[in-house]
C-alpha positions in Angstrom: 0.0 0.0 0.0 1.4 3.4 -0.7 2.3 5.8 1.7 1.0 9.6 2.1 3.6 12.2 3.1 2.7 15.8 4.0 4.5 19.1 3.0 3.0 21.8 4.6 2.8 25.2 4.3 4.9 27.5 6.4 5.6 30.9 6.9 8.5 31.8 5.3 10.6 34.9 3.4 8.9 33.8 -0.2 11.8 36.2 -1.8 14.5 34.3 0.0 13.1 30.9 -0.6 12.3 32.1 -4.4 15.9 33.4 -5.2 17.4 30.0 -3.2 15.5 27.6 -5.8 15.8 29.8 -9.1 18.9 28.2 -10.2 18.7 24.8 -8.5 15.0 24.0 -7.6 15.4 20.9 -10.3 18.2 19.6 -8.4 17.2 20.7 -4.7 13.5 19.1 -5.2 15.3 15.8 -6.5 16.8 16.1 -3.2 13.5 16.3 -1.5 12.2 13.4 -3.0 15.0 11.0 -1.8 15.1 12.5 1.4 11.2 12.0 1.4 11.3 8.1 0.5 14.4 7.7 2.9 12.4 9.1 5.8 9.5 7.1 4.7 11.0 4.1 5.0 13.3 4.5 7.9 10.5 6.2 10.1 7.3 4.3 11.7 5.5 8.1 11.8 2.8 8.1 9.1 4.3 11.9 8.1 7.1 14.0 7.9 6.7 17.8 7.5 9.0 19.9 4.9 9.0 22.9 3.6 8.7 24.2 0.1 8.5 27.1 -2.3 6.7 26.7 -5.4 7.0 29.6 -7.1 6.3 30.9 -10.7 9.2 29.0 -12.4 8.9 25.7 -9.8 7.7 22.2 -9.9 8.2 19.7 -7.5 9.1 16.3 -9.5 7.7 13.3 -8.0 4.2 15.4 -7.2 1.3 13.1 -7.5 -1.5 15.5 -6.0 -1.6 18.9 -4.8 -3.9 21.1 -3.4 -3.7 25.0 -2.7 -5.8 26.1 0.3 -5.7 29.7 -1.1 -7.2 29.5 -4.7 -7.4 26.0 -5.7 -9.0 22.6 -4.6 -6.9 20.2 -7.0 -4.1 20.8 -9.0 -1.9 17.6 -10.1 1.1 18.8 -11.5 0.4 22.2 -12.3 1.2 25.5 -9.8 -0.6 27.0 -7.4 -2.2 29.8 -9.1 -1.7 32.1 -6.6 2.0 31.1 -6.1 1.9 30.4 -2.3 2.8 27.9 -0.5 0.2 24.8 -0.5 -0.4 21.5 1.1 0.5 18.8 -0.8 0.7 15.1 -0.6 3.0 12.3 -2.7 2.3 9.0 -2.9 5.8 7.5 -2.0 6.1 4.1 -0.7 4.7 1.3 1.8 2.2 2.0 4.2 3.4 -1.0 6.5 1.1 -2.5 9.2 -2.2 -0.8 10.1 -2.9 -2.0 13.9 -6.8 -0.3 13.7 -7.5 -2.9 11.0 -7.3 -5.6 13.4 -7.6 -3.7 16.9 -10.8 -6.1 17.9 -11.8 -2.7 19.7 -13.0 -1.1 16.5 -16.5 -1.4 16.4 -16.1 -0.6 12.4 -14.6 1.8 10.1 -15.7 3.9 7.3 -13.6 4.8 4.1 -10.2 3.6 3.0 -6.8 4.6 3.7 -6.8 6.8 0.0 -8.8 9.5 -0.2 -11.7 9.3 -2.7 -15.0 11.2 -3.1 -17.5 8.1 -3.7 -20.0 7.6 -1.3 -18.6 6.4 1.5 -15.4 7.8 1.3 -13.1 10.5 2.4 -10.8 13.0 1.8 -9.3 14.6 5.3 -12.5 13.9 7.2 -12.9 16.1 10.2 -15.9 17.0 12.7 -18.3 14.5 13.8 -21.7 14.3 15.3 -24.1 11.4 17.0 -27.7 11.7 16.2 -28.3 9.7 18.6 -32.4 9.9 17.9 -31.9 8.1 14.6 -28.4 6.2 15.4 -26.4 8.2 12.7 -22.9 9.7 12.6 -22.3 12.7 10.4 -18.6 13.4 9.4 -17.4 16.9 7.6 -15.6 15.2 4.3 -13.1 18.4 4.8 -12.0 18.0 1.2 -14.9 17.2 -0.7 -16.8 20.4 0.9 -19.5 18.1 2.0 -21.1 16.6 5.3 -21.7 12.6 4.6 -24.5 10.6 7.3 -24.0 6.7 8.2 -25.7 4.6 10.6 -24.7 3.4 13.7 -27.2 1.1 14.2 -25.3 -2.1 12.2 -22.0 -3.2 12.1 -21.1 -1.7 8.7 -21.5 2.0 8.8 -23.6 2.0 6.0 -24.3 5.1 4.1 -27.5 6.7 4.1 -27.3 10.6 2.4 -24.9 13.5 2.2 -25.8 17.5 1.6 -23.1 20.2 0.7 -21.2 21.0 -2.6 -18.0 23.3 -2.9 -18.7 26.8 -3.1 -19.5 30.5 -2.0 -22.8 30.6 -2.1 -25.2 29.7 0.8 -25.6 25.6 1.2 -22.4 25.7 -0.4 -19.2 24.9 1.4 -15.4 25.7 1.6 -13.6 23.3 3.8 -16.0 22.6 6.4 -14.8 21.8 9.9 -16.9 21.3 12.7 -20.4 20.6 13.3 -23.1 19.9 16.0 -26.1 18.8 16.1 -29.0 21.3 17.8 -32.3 18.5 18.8 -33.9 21.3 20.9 -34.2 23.2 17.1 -34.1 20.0 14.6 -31.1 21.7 13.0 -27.8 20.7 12.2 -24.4 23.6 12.8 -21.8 23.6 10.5 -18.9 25.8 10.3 -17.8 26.9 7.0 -14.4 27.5 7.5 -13.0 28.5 4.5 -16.2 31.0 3.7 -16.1 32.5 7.3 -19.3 31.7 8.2 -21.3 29.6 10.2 -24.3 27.3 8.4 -27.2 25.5 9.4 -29.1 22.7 7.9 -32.9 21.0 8.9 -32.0 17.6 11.0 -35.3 16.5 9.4 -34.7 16.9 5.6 -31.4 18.4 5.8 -32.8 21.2 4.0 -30.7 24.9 4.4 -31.7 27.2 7.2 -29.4 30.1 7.4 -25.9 31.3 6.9 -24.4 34.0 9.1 -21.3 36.1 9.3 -18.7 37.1 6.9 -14.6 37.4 7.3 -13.4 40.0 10.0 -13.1 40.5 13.2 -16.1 42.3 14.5 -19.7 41.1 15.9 -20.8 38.0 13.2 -17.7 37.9 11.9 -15.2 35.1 12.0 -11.4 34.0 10.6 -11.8 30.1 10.1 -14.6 28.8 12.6 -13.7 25.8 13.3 -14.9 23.8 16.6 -18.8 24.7 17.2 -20.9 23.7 20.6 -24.0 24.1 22.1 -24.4 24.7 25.7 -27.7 24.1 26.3 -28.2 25.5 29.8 -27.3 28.9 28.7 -29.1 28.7 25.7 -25.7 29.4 23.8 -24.2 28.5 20.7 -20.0 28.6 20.9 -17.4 28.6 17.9 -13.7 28.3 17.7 -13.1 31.7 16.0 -9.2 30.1 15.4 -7.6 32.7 13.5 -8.9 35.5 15.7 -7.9 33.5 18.6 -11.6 34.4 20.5 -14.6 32.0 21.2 -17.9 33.5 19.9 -20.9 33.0 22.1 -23.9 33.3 20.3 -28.1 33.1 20.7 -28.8 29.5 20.3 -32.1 31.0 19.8 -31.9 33.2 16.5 -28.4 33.0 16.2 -27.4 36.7 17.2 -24.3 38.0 18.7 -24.2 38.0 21.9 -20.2 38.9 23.4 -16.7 37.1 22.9 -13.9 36.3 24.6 -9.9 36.3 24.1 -9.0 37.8 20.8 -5.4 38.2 21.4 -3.1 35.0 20.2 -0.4 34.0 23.2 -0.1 31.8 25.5 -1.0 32.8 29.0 -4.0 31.5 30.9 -7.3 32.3 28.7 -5.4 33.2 26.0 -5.5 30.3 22.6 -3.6 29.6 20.0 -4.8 28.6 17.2 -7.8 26.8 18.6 -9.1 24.0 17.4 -12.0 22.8 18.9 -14.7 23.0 21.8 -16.7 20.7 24.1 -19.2 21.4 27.0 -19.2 19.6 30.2 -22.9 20.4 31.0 -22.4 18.5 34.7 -19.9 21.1 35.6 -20.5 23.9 33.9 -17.3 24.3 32.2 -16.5 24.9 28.5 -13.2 22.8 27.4 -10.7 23.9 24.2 -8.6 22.6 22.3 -5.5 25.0 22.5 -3.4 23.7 19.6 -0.3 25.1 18.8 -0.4 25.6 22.8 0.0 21.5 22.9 -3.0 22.0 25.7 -6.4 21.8 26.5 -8.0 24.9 28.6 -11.0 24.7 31.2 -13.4 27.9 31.3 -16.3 28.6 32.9 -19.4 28.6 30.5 -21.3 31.0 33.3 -18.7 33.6 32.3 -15.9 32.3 30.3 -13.2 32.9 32.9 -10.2 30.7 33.0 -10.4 27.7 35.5 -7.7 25.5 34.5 -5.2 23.9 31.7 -3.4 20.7 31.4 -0.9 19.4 28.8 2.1 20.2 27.8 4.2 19.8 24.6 5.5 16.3 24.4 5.2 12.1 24.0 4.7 11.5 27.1 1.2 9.8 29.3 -0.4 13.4 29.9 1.4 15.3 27.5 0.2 16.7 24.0 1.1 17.7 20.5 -0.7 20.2 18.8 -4.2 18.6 20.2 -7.5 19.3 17.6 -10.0 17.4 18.4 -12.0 16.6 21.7 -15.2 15.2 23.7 -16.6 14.7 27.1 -17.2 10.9 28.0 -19.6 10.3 30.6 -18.3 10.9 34.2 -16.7 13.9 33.3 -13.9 12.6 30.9 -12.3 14.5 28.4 -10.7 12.8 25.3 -8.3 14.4 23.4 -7.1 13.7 19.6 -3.5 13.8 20.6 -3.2 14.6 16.6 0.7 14.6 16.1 1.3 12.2 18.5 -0.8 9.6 16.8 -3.3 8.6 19.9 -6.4 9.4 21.6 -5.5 10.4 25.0 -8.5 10.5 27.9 -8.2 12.4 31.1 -10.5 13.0 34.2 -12.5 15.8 34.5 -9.7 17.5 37.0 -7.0 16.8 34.1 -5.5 14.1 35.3 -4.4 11.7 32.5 -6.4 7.7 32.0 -5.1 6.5 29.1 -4.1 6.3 25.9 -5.5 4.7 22.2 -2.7 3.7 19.7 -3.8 5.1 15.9 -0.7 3.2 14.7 0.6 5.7 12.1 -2.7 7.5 11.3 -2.9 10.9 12.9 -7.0 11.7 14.6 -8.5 14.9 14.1 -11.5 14.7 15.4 -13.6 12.6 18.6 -16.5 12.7 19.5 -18.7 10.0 21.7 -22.3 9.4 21.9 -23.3 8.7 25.8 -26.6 6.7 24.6 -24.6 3.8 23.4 -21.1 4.4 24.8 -19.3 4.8 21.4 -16.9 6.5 20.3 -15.7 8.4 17.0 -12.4 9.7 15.5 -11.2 10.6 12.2 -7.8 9.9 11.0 -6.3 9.9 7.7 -9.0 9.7 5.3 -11.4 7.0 7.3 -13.0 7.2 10.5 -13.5 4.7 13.4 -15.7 3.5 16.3 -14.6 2.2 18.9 -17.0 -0.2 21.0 -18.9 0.7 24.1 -16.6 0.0 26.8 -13.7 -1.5 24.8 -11.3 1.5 25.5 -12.8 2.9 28.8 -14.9 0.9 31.2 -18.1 2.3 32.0 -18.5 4.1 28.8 -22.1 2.7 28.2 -24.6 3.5 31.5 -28.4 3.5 31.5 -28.7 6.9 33.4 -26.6 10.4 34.6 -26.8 12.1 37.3 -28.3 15.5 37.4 -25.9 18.4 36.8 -24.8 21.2 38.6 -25.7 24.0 36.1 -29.4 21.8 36.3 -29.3 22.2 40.6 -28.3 25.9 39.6 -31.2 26.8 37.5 -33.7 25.1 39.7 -32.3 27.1 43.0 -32.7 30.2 40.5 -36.1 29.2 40.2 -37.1 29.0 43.6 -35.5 32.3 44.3 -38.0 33.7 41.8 -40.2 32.2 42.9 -39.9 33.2 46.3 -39.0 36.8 45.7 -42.5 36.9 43.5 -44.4 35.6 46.7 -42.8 38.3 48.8 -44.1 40.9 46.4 -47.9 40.1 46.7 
């Protein structure tokens, strides 16, 4: 099987790197391959990260596929129109073993390692979402600017529909990211990354409801949403602004602004870093993120969004994190975290204490997400994504009832408080 290696983008002097290839780029990219196939077969990690500069007067031989996050979705052999610098990907050499083939903790898996854009299949596959009234899974094809739906219910993953196309328009999409699913409003949230702007769709016939927000910075305005939440005892919808480094709290009513916070990228306590993704512990109150290029996950208060605490650190080891996307709350309070770049789901008590770790072998997740009706739970990686089985990773992932939360004990003490003040008044 062959083997996919990244080159990603980076920000470097395009001058500098321009002039450095004009008279050697044949000779330097030659390099690149054989340092590329060398790497690949001396190294057990799925992907090795270099940088290049394809300018005007540049190819890189060996290419198989390329894509240009700027201007273009597919470009083979030819240049990135907008001469930037692009993601691409080579097909090089073996693939090796792939332990989640026969890990008998896979429930089952959906796609193939190489991307494709059949039915059923995948091309960087991102969010996820239980519906767990009708035992599906929707997954954000990433690629194919499209949401895809599969049941849970058998063994197989079967497909059942998909909605979305590539475009600008609303109903259209531009790498999609994350999405969630609103039962209280029979509406599905999508965030449309790559159009700034956040979506939504009927649940019922997946029919468009509305598109908000535009690029910027201001009130409905986002950089590349990503992550999207509901928090459903403060009637809030939340999205990972990532490239304005904020959360955005809307109405989960009729989707209006209602106040961010953050805004500034860094590194102290509240502050993110090219965010990722979002999760809401409803027991506790507490809104968790996905602090990426922080290598951490933060803690806030969904009451006001104040910092409560982070764990994680860059690194390989049990508790430790590298450049962290996607994550869930399990039942009893436990957080999961697509460890992305270190190849493993990681899971962690509610306090941030680390559990324990799933193997992805050499595929790098994305994205979890777990559904508490039947214990599963979800990750993309590569271009397929997996279940694993109620309580085949952690024990106790499948239980018949919860208990009742605090922010639940809160608003019913709020409502006795009205309702004695109002009896005081007569």
């Amino acid at each position: 099987m062959p083997r996919t290696i990244d080159i990603h983008a980076s920000h470097i002097n395009p001058h500098h790197a321009t002039h450095t290839h004009t008279h050697t780029h044949t000779h330097t990219h030659k390099n690149t391959i054989e340092r590329m196939k060398a790497d690949c077969e001396q190294s057990s990690s799925v992907a090795r990260s270099f940088v290049c500069w394809l300018g005007a007067s540049h190819t890189l031989l060996g290419l198989v596929a390329a894509s240009c996050r700027a201007c273009s979705r597919s470009l083979g052999r030819a240049l990135c129109r907008c001469r930037r610098l692009y993601l691409v990907h080579c097909i090089l050499c073996d693939m090796g073993d792939d332990p989640l083939v026969d890990d008998a903790r896979i429930k089952l898996s959906i796609g193939t390692k190489q991307e494709g854009d059949a039915d059923g299949h995948f091309t960087w596959p991102r969010g996820l979402a239980f519906d767990h009234h009708r035992g599906l899974l929707l997954v954000i094809d990433n690629f194919n600017d499209r949401v895809q739906v599969f049941s849970c219910d058998d063994d197989g993953g079967s497909f059942v529909s998909k909605f979305g196309e590539q475009g600008t328009q609303p109903g259209q999409l531009q790498y999609p990211f994350g999405i969630a699913i609103d039962h209280d409003h029979d509406r599905i949230l999508i965030t449309d990354s790559a159009n700034h702007r956040v979506q939504s769709w009927s649940l019922s016939d997946q029919s468009l409801l509305s598109c908000i927000g535009r690029r910027g910075s201001g009130d409905l305005e986002f950089d590349n949403p990503r992550g999207i939440a509901i928090d459903k005892h403060h009637r809030r919808i939340i999205i990972v602004d990532t490239h304005n480094n904020r959360l955005v709290f809307l109405s989960s009513i009729d989707l209006s602004f209602l106040f961010c916070i953050g805004g500034k990228r860094g590194s102290q306590p509240g502050e993110l870093g090219i965010a990722s993704s979002i999760a809401i512990d409803d027991d506790r109150c507490r809104i968790i993120v996905a602090d990426t290029i922080n290598h951490r996950v933060q803690v806030l208060s969904s009451i006001d969004g104040s910092f409560l605490f982070e764990f994680g650190s860059r690194g390989n080891q049990p508790g430790q994190l590298k450049h962290p996307q996607g994550l869930c709350i399990a039942n009893q309070g436990r957080i999961i975290v697509a460890d992305t770049s270190n190849n493993q789901l990681q899971s962690f008590t509610h306090e941030g204490h680390h559990i324990s770790s799933f193997d992805c072998g050499r595929e790098r997740p994305s994205w979890v997400v777990f559904d508490e009706h039947r214990g599963l739970i979800a990750f993309s990686a590569g271009h397929r994504v997996h279940v694993i089985g109620a309580n085949q990773w952690l024990a106790d992932t499948f239980m018949a009832s919860r208990s009742s939360s605090i922010c639940s004990i809160m608003d019913q003490a709020s409502s006795v408080d009205d309702d004695d003040d109002s009896i005081g008044g007569r």
